[in-house]
C-alpha positions as CSV (number, residue, x, y, z in Angstrom):
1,X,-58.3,38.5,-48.5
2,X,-59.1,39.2,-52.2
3,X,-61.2,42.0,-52.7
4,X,-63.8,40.0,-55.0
5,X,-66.1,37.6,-54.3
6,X,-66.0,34.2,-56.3
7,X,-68.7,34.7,-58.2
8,X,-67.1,38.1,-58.6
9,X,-63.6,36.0,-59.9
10,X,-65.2,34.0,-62.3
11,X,-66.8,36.7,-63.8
12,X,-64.1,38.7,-64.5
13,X,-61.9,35.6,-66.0
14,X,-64.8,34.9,-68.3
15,X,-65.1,38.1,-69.2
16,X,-61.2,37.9,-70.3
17,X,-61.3,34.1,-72.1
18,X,-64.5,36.2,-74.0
19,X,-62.1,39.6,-74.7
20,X,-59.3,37.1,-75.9
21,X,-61.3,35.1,-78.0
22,X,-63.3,38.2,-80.3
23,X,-59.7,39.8,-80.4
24,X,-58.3,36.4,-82.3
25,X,-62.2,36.5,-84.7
26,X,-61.4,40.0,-85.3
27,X,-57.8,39.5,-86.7
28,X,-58.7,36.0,-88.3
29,X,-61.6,37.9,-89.9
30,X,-59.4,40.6,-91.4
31,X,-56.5,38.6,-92.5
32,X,-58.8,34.8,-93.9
33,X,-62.3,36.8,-94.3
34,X,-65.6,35.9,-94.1
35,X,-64.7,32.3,-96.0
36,X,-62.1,31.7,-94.0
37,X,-63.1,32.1,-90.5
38,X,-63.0,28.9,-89.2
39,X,-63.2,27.6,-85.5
40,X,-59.9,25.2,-86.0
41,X,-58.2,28.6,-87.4
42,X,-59.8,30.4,-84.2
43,X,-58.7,27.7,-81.7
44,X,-55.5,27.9,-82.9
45,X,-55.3,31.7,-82.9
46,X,-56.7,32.4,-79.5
47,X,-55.1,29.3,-77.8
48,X,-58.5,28.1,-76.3
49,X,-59.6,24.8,-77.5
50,X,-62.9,24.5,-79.9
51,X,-64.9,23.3,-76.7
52,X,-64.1,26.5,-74.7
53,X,-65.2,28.5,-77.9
54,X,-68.2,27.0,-78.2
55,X,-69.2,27.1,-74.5
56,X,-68.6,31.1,-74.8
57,X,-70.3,31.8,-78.1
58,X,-72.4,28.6,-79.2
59,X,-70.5,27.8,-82.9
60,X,-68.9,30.0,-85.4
61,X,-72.1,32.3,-86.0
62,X,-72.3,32.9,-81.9
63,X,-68.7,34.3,-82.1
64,X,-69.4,36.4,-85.5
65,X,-72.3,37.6,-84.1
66,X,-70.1,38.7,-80.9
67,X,-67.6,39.8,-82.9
68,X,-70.1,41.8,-85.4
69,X,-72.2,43.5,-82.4
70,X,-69.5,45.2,-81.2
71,X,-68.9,46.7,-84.6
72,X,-72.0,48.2,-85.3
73,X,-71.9,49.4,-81.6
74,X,-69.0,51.4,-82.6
75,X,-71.0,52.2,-85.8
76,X,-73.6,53.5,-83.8
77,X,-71.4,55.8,-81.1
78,X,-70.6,57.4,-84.2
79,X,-73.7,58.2,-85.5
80,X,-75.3,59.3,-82.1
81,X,-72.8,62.2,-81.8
82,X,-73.4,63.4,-85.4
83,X,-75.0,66.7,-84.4
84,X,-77.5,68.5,-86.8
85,X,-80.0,70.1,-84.6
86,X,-83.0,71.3,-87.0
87,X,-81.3,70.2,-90.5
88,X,-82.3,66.1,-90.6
89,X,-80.1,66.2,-94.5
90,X,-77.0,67.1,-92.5
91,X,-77.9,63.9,-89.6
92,X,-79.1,61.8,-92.7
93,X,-75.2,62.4,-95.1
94,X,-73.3,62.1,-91.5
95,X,-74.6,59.0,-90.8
96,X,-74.7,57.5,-94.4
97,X,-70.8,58.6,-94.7
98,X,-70.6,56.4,-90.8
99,X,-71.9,53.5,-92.5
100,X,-69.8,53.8,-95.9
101,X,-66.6,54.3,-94.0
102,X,-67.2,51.2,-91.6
103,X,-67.7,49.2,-94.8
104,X,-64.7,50.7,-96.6
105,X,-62.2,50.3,-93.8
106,X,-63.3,47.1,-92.6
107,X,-64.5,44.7,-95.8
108,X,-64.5,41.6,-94.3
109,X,-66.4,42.7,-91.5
110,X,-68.7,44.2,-93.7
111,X,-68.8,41.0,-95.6
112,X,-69.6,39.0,-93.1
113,X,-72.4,41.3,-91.7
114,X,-73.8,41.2,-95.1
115,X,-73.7,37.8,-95.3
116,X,-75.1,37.4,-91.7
117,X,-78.4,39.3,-92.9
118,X,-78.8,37.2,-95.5
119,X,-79.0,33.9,-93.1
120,X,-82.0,35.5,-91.5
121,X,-80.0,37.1,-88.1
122,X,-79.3,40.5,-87.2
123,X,-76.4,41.9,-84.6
124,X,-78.7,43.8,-81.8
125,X,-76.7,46.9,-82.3
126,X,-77.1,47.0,-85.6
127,X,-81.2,47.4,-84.9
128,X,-79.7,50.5,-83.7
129,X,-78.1,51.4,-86.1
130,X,-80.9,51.3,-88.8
131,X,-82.8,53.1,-86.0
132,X,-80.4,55.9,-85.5
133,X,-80.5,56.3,-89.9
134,X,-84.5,56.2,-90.0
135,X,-84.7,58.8,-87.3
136,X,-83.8,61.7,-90.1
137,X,-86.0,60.1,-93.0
138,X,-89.1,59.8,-90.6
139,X,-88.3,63.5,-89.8
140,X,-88.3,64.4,-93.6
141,X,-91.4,63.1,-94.5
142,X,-92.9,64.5,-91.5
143,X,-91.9,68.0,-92.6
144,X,-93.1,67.1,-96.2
145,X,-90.2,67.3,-97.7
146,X,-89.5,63.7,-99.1
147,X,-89.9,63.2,-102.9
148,X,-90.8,59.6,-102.4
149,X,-93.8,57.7,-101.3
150,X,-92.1,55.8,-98.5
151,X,-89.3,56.2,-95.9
152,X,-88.5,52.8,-96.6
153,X,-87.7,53.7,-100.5
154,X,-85.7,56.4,-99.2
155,X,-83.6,54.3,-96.7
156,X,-83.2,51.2,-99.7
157,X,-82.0,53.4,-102.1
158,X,-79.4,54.9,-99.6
159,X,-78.4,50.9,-98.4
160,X,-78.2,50.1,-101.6
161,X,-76.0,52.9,-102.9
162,X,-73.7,52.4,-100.3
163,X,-73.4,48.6,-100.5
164,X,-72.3,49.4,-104.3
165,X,-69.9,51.8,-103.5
166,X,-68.3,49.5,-100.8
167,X,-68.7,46.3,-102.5
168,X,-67.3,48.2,-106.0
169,X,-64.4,50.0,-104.0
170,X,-63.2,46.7,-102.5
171,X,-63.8,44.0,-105.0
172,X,-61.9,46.8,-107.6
173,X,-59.2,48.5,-105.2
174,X,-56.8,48.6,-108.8
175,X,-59.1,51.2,-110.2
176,X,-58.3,54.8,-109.9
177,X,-61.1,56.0,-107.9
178,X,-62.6,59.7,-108.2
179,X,-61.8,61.2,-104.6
180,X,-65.2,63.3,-104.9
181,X,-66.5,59.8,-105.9
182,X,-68.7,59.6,-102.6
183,X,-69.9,63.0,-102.5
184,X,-70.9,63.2,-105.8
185,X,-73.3,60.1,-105.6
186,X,-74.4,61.3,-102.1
187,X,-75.1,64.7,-103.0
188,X,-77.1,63.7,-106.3
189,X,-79.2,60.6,-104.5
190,X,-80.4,63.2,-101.5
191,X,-81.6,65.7,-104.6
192,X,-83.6,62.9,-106.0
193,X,-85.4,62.0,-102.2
194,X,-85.4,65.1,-100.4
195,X,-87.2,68.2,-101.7
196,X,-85.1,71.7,-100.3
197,X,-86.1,73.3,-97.2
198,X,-88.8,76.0,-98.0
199,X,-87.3,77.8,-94.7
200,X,-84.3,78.2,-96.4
201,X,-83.1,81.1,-98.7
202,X,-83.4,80.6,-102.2
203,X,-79.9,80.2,-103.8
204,X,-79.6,82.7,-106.7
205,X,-77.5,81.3,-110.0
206,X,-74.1,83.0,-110.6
C-alpha cells in the first residue's frame, strides 16, 4: 500500500508539473527575455500543453509572477542574514548591494520585474523585500540621522540609483566599467542621506 493518500498523490504530482513548468520560464526568460516569453515558446519548452499552463498559473503574467516570487524570495534570504547589529548604514549598503547584484546577474529577470511594476502588480515577496530595505532608513531617521525630509526620498534615490547602474551596466556591457564603479556611487549617495553617527569617533585627516 502507498504510503500517501490520494489527495496526498495529486498533490505532490502538481507540485512537480508546477516545479517543471517555472524551471522551462526561468530558462526561456534568460535565453528570449522579457519580450520573448511566450506561452507557445513555454509549451514547447516544458512539454505541457498551453491548457495545462494556464490551469497552473492563469496566463503568461500568473507564471511570471511564479517565476518572479521566487526570485525576490531568494533576494530576500539574502538580505535577512545581512547582519549589522547597531550600525543600520552597514544593513542599509548590504542590502542595496543584494538588490544591485540580483539585477546585474539576472537582467531579464530584472526586466521583467520592472516591467511587472509598471502593470500595476507586485510579486508578494518582493513586499518583503522593500520591507526588509525600509527597516534601516526608518531606523536612521529615528536616530536623527537622516539628511532628508522623508524615508521615502531616501529609499527612491537608492531604487533609482541602482536601477541606473543595472539598467546602464546591461544595456552597455561593451563599456569598460570602473570595478569601484558601485562603491563609489554607494558610498557618495549614503553621505548625501545619512548624517555620521555622533557615537562614533571622529576621524582625524592625515
Amino acid at each position: 500500500m502507498s504510503a500517501f493518500s490520494a489527495d496526498e498523490r495529486r498533490e505532490r504530482q502538481r507540485g512537480a508539473v508546477r516545479r517543471t513548468i517555472l524551471d522551462a520560464a526561468g530558462e526561456l526568460l534568460v535565453e528570449e527575455g522579457h519580450g520573448g516569453f511566450s506561452m507557445r515558446a513555454l509549451a514547447a519548452r516544458s512539454g505541457y500543453a498551453a491548457p495545462t499552463i494556464y490551469h497552473h498559473f492563469g496566463d503568461r503574467q500568473g507564471v511570471l509572477d511564479a517565476l518572479l516570487d521566487e526570485r525576490m524570495r531568494e533576494v530576500a534570504g539574502v538580505m535577512r542574514a545581512i547582519s549589522a547589529p547597531g550600525d543600520p548604514v552597514a544593513a542599509l549598503s548590504g542590502m542595496w548591494r543584494a538588490l544591485v547584484d540580483f539585477g546585474l546577474s539576472n537582467p531579464n529577470h530584472y526586466q521583467a520585474l520592472v516591467s511587472t511594476l509598471q502593470e500595476g502588480a507586485e510579486p508578494p515577496a518582493a513586499q518583503e523585500v522593500r520591507a526588509l530595505f525600509e527597516s534601516p532608513v526608518v531606523a536612521l531617521q529615528r536616530s536623527g540621522r537622516l539628511r532628508a525630509s522623508t524615508p521615502d526620498v531616501v529609499i527612491q534615490a537608492l531604487w533609482a540609483l541602482s536601477h541606473g547602474i543595472i539598467s546602464l551596466r546591461t544595456s552597455r556591457a561593451d563599456l569598460d566599467w570602473e570595478p569601484d564603479l558601485i562603491d563609489v556611487a554607494l558610498a557618495g549617495m549614503l553621505h548625501g542621506l545619512v548624517l555620521e553617527d555622533p557615537a562614533r569617533p571622529a576621524r582625524e585627516d592625515p
